[in-house]
GUZADO-220052 format. One record per residue (C-alpha): residue in three letters; residue number from 0; x, y, z. Coordinates in Angstrom, 2 decimals, decimal comma. Layout:
BEGIN
   rest    nr        xx        yy        zz
    ALA   NUM         X         Y         Z
...
END
This chain:
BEGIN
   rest    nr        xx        yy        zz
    UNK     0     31,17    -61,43    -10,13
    UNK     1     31,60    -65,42    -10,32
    UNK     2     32,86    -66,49    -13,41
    UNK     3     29,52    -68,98    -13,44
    UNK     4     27,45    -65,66    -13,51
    UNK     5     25,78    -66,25    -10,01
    UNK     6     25,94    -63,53     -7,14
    UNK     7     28,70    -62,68     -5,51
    UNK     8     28,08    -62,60     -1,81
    UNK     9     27,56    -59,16     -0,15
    UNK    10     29,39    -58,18      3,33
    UNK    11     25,78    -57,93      4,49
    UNK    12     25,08    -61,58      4,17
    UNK    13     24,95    -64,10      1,66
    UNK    14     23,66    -63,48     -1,63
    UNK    15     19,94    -64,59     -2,39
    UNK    16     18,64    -65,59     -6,00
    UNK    17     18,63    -63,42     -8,75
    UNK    18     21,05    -60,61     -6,87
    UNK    19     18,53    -59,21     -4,53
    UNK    20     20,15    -59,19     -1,38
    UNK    21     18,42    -59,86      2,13
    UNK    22     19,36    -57,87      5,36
    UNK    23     19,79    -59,34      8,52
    UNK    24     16,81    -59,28     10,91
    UNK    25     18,79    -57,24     13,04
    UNK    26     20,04    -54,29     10,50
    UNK    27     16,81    -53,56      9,62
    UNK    28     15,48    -50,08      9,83
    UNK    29     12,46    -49,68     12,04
    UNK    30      9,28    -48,94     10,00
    UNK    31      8,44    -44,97     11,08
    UNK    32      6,20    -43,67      8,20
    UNK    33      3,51    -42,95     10,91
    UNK    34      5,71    -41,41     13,25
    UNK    35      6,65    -38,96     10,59
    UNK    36      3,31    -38,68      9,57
    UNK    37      1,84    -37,54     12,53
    UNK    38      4,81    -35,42     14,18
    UNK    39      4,20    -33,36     10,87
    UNK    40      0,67    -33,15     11,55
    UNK    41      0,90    -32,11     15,16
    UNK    42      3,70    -29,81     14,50
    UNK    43      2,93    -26,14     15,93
    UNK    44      4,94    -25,00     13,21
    UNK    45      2,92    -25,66     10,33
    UNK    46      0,42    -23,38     11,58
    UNK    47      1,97    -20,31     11,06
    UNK    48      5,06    -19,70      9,71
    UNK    49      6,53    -17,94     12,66
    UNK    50      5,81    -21,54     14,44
    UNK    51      2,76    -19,85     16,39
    UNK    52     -0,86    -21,56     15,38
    UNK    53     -3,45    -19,86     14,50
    UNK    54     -6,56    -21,22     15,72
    UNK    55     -9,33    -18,93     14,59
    UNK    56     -9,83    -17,49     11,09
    UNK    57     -9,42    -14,26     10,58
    UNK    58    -12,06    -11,44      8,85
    UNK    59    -10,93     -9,32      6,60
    UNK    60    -12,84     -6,52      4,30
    UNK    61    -12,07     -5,23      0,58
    UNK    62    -12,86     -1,58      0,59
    UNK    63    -11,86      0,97     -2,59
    UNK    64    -10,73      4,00     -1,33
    UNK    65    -10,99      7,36     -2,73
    UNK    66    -13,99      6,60     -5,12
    UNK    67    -17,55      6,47     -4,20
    UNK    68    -17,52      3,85     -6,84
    UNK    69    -17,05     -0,03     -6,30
    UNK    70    -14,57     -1,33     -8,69
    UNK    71    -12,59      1,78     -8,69
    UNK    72    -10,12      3,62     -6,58
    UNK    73     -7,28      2,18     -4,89
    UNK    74     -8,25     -1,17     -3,27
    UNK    75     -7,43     -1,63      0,49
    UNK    76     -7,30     -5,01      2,28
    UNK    77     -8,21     -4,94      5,98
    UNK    78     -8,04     -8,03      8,42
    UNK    79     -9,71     -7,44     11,97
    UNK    80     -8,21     -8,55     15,25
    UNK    81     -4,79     -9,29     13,72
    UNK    82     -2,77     -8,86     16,89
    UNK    83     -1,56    -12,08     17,22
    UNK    84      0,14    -12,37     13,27
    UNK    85      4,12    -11,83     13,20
    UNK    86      5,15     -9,22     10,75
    UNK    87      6,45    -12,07      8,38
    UNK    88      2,60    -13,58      8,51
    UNK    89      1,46     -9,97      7,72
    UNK    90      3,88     -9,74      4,85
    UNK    91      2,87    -13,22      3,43
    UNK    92     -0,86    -12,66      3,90
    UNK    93     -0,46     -8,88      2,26
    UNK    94      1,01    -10,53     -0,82
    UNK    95     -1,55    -13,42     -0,89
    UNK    96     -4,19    -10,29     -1,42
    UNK    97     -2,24     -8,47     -3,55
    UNK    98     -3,33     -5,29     -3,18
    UNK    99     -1,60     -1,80     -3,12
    UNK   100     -1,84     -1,79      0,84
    UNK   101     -3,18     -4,31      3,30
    UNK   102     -4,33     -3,05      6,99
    UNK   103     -3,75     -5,10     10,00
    UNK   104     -5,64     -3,63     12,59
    UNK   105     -4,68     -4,73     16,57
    UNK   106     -5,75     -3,20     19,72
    UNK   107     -4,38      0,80     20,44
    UNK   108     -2,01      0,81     23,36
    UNK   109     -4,45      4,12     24,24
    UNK   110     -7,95      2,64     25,23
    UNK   111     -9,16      6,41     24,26
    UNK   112     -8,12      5,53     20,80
    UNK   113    -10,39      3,45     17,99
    UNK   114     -7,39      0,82     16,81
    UNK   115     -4,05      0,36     15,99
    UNK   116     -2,47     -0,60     12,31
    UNK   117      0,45     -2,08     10,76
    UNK   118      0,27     -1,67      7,31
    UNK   119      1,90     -3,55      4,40
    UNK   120      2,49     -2,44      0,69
    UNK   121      4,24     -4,39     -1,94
    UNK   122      7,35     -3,67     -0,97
    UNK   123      7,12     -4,13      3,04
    UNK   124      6,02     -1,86      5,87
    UNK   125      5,16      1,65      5,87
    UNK   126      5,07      3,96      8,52
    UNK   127      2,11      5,48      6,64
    UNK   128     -0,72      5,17      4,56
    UNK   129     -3,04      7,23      3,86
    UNK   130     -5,37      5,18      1,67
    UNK   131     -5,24      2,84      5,24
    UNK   132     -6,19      5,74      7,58
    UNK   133     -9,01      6,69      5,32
    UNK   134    -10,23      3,04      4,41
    UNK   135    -10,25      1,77      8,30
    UNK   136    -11,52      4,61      9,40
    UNK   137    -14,81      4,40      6,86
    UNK   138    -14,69      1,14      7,82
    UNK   139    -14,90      0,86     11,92
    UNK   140    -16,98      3,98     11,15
    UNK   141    -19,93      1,89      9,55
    UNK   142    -19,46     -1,51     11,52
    UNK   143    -18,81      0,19     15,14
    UNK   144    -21,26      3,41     14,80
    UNK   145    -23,85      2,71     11,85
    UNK   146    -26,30      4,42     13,26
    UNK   147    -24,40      7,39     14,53
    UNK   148    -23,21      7,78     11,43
    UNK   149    -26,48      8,04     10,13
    UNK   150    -27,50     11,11     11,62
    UNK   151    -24,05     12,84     12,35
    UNK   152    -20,30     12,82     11,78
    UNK   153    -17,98     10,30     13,74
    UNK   154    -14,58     10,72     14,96
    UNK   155    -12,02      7,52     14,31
    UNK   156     -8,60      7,65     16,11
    UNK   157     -6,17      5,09     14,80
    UNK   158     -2,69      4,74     15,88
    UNK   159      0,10      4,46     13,16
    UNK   160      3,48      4,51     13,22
    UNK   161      4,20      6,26     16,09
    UNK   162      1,07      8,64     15,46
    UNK   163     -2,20      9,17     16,65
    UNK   164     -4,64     10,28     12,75
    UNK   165     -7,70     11,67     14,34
    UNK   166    -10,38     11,22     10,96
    UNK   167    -13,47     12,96     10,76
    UNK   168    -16,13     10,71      8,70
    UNK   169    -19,56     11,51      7,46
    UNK   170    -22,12      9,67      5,33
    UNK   171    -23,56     11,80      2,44
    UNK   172    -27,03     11,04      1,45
    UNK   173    -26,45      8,83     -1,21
    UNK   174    -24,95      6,27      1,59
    UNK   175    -21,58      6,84      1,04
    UNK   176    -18,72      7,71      3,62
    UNK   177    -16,08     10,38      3,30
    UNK   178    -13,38     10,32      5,66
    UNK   179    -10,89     13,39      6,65
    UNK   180     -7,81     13,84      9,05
    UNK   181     -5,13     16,42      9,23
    UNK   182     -1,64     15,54      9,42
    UNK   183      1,08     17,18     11,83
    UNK   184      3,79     17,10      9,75
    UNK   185      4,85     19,32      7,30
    UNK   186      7,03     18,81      3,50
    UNK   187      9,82     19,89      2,37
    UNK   188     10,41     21,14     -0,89
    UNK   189     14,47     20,61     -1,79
    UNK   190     16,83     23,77     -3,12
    UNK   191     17,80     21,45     -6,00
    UNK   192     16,48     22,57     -9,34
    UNK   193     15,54     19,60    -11,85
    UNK   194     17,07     20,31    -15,39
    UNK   195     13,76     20,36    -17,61
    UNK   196     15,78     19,09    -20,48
    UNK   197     17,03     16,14    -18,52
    UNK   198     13,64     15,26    -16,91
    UNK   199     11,62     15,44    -20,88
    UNK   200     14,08     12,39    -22,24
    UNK   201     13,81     10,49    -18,82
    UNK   202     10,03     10,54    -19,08
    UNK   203     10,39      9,82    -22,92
    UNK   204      8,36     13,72    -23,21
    UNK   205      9,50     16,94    -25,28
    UNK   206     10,90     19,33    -23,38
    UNK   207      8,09     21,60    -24,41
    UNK   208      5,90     19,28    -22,64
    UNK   209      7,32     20,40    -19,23
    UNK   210      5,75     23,20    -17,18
    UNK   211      3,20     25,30    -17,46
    UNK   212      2,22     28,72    -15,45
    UNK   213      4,56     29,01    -12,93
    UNK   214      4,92     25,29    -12,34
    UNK   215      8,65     23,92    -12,38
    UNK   216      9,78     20,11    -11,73
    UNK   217     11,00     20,26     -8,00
    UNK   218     11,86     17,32     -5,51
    UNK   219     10,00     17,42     -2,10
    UNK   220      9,28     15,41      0,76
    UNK   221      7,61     13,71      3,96
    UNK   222      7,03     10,49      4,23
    UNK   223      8,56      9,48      1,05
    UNK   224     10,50     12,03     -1,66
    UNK   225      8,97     12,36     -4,94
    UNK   226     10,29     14,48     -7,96
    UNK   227      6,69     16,61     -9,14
    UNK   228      6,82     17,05    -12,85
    UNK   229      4,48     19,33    -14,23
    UNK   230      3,09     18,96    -17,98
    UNK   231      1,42     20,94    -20,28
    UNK   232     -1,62     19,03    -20,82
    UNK   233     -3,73     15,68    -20,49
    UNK   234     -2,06     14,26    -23,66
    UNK   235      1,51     14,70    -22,62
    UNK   236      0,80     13,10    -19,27
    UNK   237     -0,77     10,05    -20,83
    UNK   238      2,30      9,82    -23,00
    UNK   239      4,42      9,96    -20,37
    UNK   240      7,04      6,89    -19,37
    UNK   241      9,50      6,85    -17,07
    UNK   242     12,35      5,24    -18,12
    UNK   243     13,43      3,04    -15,34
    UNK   244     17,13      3,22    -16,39
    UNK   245     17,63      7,02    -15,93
    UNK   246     15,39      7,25    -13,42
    UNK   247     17,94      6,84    -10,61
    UNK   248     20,76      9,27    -12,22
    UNK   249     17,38     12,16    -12,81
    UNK   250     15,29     12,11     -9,87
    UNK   251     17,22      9,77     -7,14
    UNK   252     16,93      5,69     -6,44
    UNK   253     14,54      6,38     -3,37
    UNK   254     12,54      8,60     -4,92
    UNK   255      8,52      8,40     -6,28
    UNK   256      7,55     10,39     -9,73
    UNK   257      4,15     12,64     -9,93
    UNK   258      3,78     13,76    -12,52
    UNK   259      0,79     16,34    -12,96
    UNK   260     -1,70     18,79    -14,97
    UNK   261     -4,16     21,49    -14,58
    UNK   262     -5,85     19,99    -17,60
    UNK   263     -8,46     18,07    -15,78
    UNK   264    -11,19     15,93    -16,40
    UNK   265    -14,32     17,38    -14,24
    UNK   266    -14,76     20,93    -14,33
    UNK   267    -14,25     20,71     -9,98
    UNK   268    -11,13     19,43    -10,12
    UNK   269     -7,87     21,28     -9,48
    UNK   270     -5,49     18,78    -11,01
    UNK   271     -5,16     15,57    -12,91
    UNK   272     -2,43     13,36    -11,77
    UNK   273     -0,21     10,22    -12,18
    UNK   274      2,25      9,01     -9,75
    UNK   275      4,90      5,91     -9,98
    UNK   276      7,49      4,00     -7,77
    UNK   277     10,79      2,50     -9,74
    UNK   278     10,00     -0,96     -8,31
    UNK   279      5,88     -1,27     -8,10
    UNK   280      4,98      0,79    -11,36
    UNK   281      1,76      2,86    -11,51
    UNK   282     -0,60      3,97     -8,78
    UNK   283     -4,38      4,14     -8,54
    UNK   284     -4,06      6,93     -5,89
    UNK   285     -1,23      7,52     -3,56
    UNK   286     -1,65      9,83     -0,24
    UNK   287      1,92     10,18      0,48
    UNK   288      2,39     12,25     -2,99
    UNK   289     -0,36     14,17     -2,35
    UNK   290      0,96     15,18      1,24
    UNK   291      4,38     15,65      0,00
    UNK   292      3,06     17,92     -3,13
    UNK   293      1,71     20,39     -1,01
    UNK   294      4,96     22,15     -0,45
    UNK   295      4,91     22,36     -3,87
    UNK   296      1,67     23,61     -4,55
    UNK   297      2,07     26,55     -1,94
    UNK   298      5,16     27,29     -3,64
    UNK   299      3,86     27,72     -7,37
    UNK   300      0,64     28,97     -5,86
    UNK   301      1,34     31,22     -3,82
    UNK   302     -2,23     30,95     -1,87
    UNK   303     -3,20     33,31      0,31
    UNK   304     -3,90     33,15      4,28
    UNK   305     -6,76     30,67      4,61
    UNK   306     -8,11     27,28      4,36
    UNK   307     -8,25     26,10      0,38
    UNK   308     -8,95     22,89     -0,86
    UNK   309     -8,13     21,15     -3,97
    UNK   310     -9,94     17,81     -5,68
    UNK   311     -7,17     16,03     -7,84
    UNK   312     -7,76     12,93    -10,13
    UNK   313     -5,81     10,19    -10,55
    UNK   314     -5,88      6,42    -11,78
    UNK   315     -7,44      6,81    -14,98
    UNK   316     -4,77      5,54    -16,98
    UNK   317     -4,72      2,06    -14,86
    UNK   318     -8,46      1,91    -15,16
    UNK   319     -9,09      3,17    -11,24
    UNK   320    -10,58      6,37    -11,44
    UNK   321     -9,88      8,22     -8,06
    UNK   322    -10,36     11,58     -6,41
    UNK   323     -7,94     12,70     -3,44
    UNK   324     -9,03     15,60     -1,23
    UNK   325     -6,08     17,80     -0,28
    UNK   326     -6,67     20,74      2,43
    UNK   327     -4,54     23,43      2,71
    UNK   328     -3,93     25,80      5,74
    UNK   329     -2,07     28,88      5,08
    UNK   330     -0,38     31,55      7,40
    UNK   331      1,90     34,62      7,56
    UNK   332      2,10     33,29      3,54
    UNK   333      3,63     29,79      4,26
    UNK   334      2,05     26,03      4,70
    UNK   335      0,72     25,91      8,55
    UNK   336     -1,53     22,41      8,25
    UNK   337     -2,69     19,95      5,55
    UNK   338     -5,08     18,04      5,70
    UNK   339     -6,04     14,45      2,94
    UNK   340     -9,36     13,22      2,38
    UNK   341    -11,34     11,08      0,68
    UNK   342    -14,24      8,77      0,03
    UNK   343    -14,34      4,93      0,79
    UNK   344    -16,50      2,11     -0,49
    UNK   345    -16,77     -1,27      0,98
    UNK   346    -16,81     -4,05     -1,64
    UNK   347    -16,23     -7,53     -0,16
    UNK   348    -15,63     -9,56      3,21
    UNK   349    -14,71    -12,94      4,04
    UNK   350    -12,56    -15,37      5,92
    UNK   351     -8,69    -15,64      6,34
    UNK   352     -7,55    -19,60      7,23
    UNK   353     -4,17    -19,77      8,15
END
């Protein structure tokens, strides 16, 4: 700086009063706030985040599934004519609801069959749901066949990950829709014992607690693995905790925990039940462990030759009452065909604006 305290002259010209320092006509920058402005506004990408625009909103439907109850159940989100959405819009838009599973339904590459579905849980994709296939179902049942339904049962094929669910649904008299389908894959029930000791401290229970007839913890499998737990009574199960540290060295990192009663509620009901995933805590209802636990329940049971069907609770302890159907087809003494069911209630609809 000048020893006279004035401003020292700047290699961009000379220096103006008071320090500020003035650019040459020619260095300066063009003015292109509106140019930014509207190539932001124009751009396809901020339409969609897969850079696609979405130019139509998009209906969607709240139904509770496996209650004839609104407000209860598991709650399913389903959004119509989603065809166009990339998986990572699905996966944004299936967290925006929140909900246990979101539906997307798109055409069926068979014409003969009702719709196709991607469907999206907390934790990403699935290959199957069965709260979806029951929900949709009830769902295209009522909007596409109302009046069919009315007087007789209607058949809903939806396409799934890789499968075709072919769901019976019928309307009871009090106006509400049940919906059935019968799966053609069977579970597995793993030679691996589960130490009873071991299993009591990881669930923060007594080893008392475990068991109860002929009922021992086992692991099985179909679409997912879960470890079955049985427990003495209705008090030990609401006591129960799995402890998220253990849980990977007891039951395996991949695996679900059901843990389950014969001390039920309602006099009708086989079983009272409570299921849980290491990284999405409690369920209201989950299909999967109810397909996967009937290799377990033919194995404790020992049921004979026959169709047999069994009503089991679940979700009271996260304030979602629900009631699962499971079917059971038995031959020569071992598990030939199962089949899930359940009721659906529609609760809200509305408009998705991407």
């Amino acid at each position: 700086m000048p020893p006279d305290g004035g401003s020292a002259p700047s290699r961009h010209g000379q220096a103006r009063a008071g320090g500020a320092r003035r650019i040459p006509e020619d260095r300066k920058r063009p003015d292109r706030r509106n140019d930014r402005i509207s190539r932001q506004r124009d751009h396809p990408g901020d339409a969609g985040r897969d850079g696609r625009p979405v130019t139509r909103p998009l209906q969607f439907h709240a139904i509770d599934v496996f209650t004839s109850s609104r407000l209860s159940g598991s709650p399913l989100a389903v959004v119509d004519a989603a065809g166009e959405l990339s998986a990572s819009q699905m996966r944004a838009i299936a967290s925006e609801f929140g909900f246990p599973v979101t539906a997307f339904l798109r055409a069926s590459r068979d014409p003969v069959n009702s719709a196709g579905l991607r469907v999206f849980t907390r934790s990403g994709e699935a290959s199957f749901s069965a709260e979806a296939v029951i929900g949709v179902a009830v769902l295209l049942a009522e909007t596409r066949a109302g009046e069919v339904l009315s007087r007789r049962g209607v058949v809903i094929a939806l396409e799934l990950g890789g499968e075709v669910y072919s769901c019976e649904v019928i309307r009871n008299s009090a106006g509400v829709s049940y919906a059935q389908f019968t799966l053609r894959r069977l579970p597995s029930r793993e030679p691996r014992p589960l130490d009873p000791l071991v299993v009591a401290a990881a669930l923060g229970l007594a080893a008392a607690d475990i068991g109860f007839d002929w009922h021992a913890p086992c692991l099985c499998s179909l679409f997912s693995r879960f470890a079955f737990i049985p427990v003495g009574g209705r008090r030990a199960l609401e006591k129960a905790c799995p402890m998220r540290q253990s849980w990977p060295l007891v039951f395996g990192r991949d695996a679900g925990v059901c843990l389950y009663t014969a001390d039920a509620l309602a006099p009708e009901s086989a079983l009272h039940i409570r299921s849980f995933r290491v990284e999405e805590g409690e369920d209201c209802a989950n299909g999967e462990a109810l397909a996967a636990f009937a290799a377990a329940a033919c194995a404790f049971e020992s049921p004979q030759d026959g169709e047999h069907q069994m009503f089991i609770e679940q979700g009271h302890n996260v304030g979602r009452a629900s009631r699962l159907t499971l079917g059971l087809g038995v031959q020569d003494g071992r598990l030939a065909e199962i089949r899930l069911g359940g009721q659906a209630t529609p609760t809200m609809r509305g408009e998705l604006k991407l």
